[in-house]
C-alpha positions as CSV (number, residue, x, y, z in Angstrom):
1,X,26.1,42.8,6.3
2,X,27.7,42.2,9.4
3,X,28.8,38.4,10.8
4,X,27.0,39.1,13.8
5,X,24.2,38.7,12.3
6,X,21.7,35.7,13.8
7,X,19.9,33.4,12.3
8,X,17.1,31.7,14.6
9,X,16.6,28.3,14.2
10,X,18.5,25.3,12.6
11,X,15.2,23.0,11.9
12,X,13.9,25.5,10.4
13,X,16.2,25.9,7.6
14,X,14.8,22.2,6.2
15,X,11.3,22.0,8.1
16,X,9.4,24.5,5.3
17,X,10.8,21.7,2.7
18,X,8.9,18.4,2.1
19,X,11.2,15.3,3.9
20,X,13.8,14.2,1.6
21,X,16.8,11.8,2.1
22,X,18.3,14.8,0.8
23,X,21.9,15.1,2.8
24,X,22.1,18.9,3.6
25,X,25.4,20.2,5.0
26,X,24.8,23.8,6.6
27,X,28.1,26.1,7.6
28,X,27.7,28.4,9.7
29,X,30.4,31.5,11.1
30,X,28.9,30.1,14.7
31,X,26.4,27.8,15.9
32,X,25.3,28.4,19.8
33,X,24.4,24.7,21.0
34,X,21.6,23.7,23.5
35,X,24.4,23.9,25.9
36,X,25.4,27.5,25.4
37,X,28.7,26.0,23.6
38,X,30.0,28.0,20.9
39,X,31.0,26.4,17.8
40,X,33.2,28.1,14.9
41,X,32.8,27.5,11.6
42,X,30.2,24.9,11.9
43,X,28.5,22.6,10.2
44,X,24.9,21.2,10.7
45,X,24.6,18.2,8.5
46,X,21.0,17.4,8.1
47,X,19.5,14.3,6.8
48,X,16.0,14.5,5.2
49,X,14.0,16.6,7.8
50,X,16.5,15.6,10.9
51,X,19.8,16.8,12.2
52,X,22.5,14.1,12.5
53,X,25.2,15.9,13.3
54,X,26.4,19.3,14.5
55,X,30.3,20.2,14.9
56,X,33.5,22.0,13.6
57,X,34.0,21.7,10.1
58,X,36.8,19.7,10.4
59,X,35.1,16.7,12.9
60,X,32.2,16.5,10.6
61,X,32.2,13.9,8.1
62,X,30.3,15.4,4.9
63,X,29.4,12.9,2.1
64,X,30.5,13.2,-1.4
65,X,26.8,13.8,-2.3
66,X,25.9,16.6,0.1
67,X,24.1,19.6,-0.7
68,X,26.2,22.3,0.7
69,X,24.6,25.9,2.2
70,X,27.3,28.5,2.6
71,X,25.5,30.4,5.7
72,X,28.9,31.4,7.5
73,X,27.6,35.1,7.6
74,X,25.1,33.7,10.4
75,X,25.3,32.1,13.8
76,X,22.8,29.6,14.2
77,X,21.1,28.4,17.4
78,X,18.3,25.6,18.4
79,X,14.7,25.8,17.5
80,X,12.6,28.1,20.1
81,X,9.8,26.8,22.4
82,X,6.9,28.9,22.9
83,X,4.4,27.2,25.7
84,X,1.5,29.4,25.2
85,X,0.7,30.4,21.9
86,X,-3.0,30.1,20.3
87,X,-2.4,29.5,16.6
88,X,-5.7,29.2,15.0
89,X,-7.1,32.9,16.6
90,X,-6.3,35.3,13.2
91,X,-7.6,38.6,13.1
92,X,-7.2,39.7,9.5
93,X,-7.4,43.6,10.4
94,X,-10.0,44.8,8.2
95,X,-11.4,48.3,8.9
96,X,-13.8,49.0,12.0
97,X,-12.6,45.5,13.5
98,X,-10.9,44.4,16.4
99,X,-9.8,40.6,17.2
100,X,-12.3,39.5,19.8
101,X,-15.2,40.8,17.7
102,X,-13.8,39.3,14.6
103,X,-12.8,35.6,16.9
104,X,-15.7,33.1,15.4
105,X,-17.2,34.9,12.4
106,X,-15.1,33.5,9.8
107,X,-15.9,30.3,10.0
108,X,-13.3,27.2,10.9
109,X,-12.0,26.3,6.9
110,X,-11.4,30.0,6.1
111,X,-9.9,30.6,9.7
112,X,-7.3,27.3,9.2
113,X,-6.7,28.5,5.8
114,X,-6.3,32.3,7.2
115,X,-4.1,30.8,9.9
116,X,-1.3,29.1,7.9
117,X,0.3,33.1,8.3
118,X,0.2,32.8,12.3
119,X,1.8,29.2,11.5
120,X,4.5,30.5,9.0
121,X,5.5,33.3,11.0
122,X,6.5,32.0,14.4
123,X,8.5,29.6,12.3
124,X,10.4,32.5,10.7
125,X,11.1,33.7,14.3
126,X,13.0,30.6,15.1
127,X,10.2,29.4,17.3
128,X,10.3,25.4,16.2
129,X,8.2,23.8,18.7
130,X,4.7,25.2,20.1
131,X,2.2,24.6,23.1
132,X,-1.1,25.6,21.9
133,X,-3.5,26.0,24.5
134,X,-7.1,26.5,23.2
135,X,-9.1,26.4,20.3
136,X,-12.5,25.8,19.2
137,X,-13.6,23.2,16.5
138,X,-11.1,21.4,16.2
139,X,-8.6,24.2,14.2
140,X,-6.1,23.5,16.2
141,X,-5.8,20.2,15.6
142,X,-6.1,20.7,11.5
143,X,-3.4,23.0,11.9
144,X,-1.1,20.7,13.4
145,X,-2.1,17.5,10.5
146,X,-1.9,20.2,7.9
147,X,2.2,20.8,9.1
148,X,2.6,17.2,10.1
149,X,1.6,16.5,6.5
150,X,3.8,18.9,5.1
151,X,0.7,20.9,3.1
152,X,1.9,24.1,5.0
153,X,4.8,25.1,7.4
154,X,5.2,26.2,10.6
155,X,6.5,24.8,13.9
156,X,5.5,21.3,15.5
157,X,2.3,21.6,17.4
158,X,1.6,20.1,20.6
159,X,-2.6,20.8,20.8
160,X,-5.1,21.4,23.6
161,X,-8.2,21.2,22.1
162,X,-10.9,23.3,23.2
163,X,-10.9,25.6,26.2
164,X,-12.5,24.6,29.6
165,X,-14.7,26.8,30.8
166,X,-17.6,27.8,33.0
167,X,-21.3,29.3,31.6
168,X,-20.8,32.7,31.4
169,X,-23.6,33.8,28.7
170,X,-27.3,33.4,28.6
171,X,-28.8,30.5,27.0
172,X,-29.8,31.5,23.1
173,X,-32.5,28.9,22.2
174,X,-31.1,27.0,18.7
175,X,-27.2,28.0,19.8
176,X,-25.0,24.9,19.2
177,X,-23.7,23.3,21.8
178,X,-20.0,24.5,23.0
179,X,-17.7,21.5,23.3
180,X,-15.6,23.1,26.0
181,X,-18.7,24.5,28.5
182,X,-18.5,22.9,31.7
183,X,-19.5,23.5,35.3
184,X,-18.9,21.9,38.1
185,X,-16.3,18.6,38.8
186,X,-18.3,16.0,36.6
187,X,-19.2,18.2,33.9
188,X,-15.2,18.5,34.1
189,X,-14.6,15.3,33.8
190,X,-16.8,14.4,31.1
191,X,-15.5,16.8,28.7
192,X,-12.1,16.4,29.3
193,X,-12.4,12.4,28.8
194,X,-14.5,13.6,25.6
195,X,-11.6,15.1,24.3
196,X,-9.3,13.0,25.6
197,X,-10.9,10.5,23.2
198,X,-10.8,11.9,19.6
199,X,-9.6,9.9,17.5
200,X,-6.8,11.7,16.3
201,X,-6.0,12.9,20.0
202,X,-4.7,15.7,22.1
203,X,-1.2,16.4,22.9
């Protein structure tokens, strides 16, 4: 296969793995910095789940105990940010459906669990770092404890909680009360500092 070949992401390589003291020494044919630098025969020498230093082969100063990963066929680059992504809506494509009649009717544990694919994906992709701007019932935030932890991968998540937004259905007598429904300033206000407050907190 050929050199150019690229592969997206250098966290990735180590975030899928549990956090290790582990002393990982990645060489790659090229690794493009954040800089837009080009480095040749490079090495990324990782320590447990962070990078500790990236340079020539040469100027980097491997320990005896490394783990060495020959990736020289690649050219590595920095983890990807996406600012808008919305991690916890799956659509699982069964026959006769589409994704915004499907969004709500699996339930929030089957829709996390579902989910993990969205999660694993973008990290494949080289995206390492995402945005994610709306969610209902607090999937969002379980997806992003659920990487934090280590129990699935996928990129770091910076959560928004639920979505803002006005009335826009009639009222259905027994319906639950939606979290993110607000009109006018205070209603704002109150739901933001509602979710502001959770315990284990926005982003």
């Amino acid at each position: 296969m050929p050199n150019t070949r690229t592969l997206l992401l250098l966290l990735a390589l180590v975030s899928t793995r549990p956090a290790v003291a582990q002393v990982q020494a990645l060489h790659f044919g090229k690794v493009v910095t954040g800089q837009g630098r080009v480095i040749r025969n490079a090495v990324v020498l990782v320590r447990g789940d962070r990078i500790v230093q990236v340079g020539p082969e040469q100027d980097v100063a491997i320990p005896a105990a490394a783990e060495h990963r020959d990736l020289r066929a690649y050219t590595a680059i920095p983890g990807l940010i996406d600012a808008h992504t919305h991690m916890s809506f799956y659509w699982d494509r069964a026959p006769g459906s589409n994704p915004w009649g499907q969004l709500g009717t699996l339930g929030s544990g089957v829709t996390v669990f579902l989910a993990q694919e969205n999660a694993r994906k973008t990290l494949e992709t080289g995206v390492t770092t995402v945005r994610d701007l709306g969610s209902f019932d607090n999937m969002d935030l379980a997806l992003r404890d659920l990487i934090n932890r280590g129990a699935m991968p996928g990129p770091r998540m910076l959560v928004a909680g639920n979505g803002l937004h006005v009335s826009s259905s009639p009222y259905k007598p027994g319906a639950i009360p939606d979290p993110g429904q607000c009109d006018g300033v205070d209603a704002v206000q109150r739901v933001a500092r509602q979710q502001a407050g959770r315990r284990r907190g926005l982003d």
